[in-house]
C-alpha positions as CSV (number, residue, x, y, z in Angstrom):
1,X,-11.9,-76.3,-71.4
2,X,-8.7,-75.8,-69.1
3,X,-5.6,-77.9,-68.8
4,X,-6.8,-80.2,-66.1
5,X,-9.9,-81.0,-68.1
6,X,-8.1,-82.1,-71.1
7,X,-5.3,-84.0,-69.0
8,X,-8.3,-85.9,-67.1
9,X,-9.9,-86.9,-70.5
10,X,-7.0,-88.1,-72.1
11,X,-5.9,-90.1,-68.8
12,X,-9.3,-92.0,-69.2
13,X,-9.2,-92.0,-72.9
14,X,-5.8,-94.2,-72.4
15,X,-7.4,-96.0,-69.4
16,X,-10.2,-97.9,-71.3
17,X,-8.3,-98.8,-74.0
18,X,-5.7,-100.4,-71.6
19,X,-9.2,-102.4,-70.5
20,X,-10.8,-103.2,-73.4
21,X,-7.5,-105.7,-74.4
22,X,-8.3,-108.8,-72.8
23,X,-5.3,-110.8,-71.3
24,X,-6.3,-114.0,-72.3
25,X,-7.3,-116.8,-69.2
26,X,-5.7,-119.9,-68.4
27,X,-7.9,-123.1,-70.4
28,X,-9.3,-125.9,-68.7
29,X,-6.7,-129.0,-68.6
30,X,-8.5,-132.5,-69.1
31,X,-6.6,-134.9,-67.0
32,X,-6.0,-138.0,-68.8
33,X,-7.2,-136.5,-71.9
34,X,-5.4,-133.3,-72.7
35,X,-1.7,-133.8,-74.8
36,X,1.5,-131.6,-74.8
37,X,2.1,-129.7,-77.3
38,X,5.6,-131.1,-77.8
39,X,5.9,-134.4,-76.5
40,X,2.3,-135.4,-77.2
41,X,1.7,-137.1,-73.8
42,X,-1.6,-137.3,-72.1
43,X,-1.3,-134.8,-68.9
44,X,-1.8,-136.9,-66.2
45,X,-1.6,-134.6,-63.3
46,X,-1.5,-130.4,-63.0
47,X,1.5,-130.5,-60.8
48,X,4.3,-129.4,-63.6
49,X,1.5,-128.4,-65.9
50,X,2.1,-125.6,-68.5
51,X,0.3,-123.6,-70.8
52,X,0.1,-121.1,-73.8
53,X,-2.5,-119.3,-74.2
54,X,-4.1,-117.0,-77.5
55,X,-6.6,-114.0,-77.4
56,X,-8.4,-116.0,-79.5
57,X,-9.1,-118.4,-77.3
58,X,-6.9,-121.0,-78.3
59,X,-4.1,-122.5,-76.2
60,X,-1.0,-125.2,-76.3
61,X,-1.3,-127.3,-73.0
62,X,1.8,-128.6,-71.7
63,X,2.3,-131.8,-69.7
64,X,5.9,-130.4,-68.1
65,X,6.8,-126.8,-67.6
66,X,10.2,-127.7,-69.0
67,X,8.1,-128.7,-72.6
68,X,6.6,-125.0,-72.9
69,X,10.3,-123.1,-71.6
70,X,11.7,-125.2,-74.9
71,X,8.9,-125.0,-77.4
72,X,10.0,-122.2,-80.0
73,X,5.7,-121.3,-80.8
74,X,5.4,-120.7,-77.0
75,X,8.7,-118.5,-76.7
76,X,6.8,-116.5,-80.0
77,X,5.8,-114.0,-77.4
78,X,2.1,-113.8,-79.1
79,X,0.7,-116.0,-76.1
80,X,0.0,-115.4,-72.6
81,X,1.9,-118.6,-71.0
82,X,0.9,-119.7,-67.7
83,X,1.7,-122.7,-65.6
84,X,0.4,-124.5,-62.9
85,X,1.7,-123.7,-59.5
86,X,3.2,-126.7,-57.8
87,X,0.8,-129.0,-55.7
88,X,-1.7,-128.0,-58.3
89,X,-2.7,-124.9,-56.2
90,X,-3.6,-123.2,-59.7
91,X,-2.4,-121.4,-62.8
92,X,0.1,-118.3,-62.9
93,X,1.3,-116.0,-65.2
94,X,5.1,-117.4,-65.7
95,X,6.4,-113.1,-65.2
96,X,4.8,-113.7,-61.8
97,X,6.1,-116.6,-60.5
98,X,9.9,-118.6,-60.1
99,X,11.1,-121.8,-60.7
100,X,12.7,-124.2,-58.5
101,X,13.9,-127.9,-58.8
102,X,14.1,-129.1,-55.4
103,X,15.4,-132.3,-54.5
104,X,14.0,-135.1,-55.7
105,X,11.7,-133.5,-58.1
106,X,9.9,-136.0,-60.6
107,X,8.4,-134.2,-63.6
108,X,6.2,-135.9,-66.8
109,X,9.6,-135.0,-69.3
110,X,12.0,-134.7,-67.1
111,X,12.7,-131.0,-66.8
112,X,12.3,-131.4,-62.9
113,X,11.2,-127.5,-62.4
114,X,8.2,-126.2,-60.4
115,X,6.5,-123.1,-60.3
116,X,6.6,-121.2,-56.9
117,X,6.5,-118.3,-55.0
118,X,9.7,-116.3,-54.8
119,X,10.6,-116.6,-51.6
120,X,9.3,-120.3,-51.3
121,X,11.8,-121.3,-54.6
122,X,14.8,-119.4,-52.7
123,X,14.4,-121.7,-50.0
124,X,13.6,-124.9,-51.7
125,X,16.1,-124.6,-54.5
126,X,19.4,-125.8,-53.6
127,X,21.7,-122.7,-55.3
128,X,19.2,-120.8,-53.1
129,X,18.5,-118.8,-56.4
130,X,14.6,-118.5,-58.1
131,X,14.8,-118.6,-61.2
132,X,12.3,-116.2,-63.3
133,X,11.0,-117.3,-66.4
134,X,13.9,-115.9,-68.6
135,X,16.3,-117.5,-66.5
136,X,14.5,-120.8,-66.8
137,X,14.0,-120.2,-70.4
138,X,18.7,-119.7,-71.2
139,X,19.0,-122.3,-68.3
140,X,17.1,-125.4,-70.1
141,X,18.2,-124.0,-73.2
142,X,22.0,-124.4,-72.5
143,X,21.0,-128.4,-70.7
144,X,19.4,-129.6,-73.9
């Protein structure tokens, strides 16, 4: 077997183990029945929703984004967290998104963050900075 043959076995050897681990999905959120993890409220809307998610299927809902960024089992880094983009135009992985708190934002605890596209938190934020989940993470950290 030459070179190249072994090279394009092992490349596909690593490739379907990177596929066979499941990234866990996003859970259903029941509105007015699910609680937070940490506060214990009853969600009542997806807007500033939150989750954690674990490959084994479980997860830790979370009425305000703000709840999960401050809940040490979330931050464990054993979960897949996610949260609800804002307008409740469905779940994200929080590495893929940024955080704003525009004017006038009204959240279940609080917190008064929402998930957005980078470009749309630069411009609704009023430092003008998006804030990735690290930075949201230190920032609320330092506030509470």
């Amino acid at each position: 077997m030459t070179r190249f043959g072994l090279l394009a076995i092992s490349l596909m050897a690593v490739a379907l183990t990177a596929c066979s681990q499941s990234v866990p999905s996003p859970q259903a959120v029941q509105i007015g029945r699910s609680t937070c993890a940490t506060c214990k409220n009853v969600v009542s809307s997806l807007d500033a929703a939150a989750q954690a998610v674990y490959t084994d299927g479980t997860a830790r809902i979370y009425d305000d984004i703000g709840c999960m960024a401050t809940d040490p089992e979330a931050l464990r880094g054993t979960a897949q967290l996610y949260v609800q983009l804002a307008g409740g135009k469905g779940w994200a992985r929080v590495e893929d998104i940024t955080f704003a708190s525009p004017p006038g934002t009204k959240t279940p605890r609080g917190y008064n963050y929402l998930a957005y596209p980078e470009e749309e938190s630069r411009n609704l934020a009023p430092d003008h900075w998006a804030r990735g989940w690290n930075d949201l993470v230190s920032e609320l950290a330092t506030k509470r």
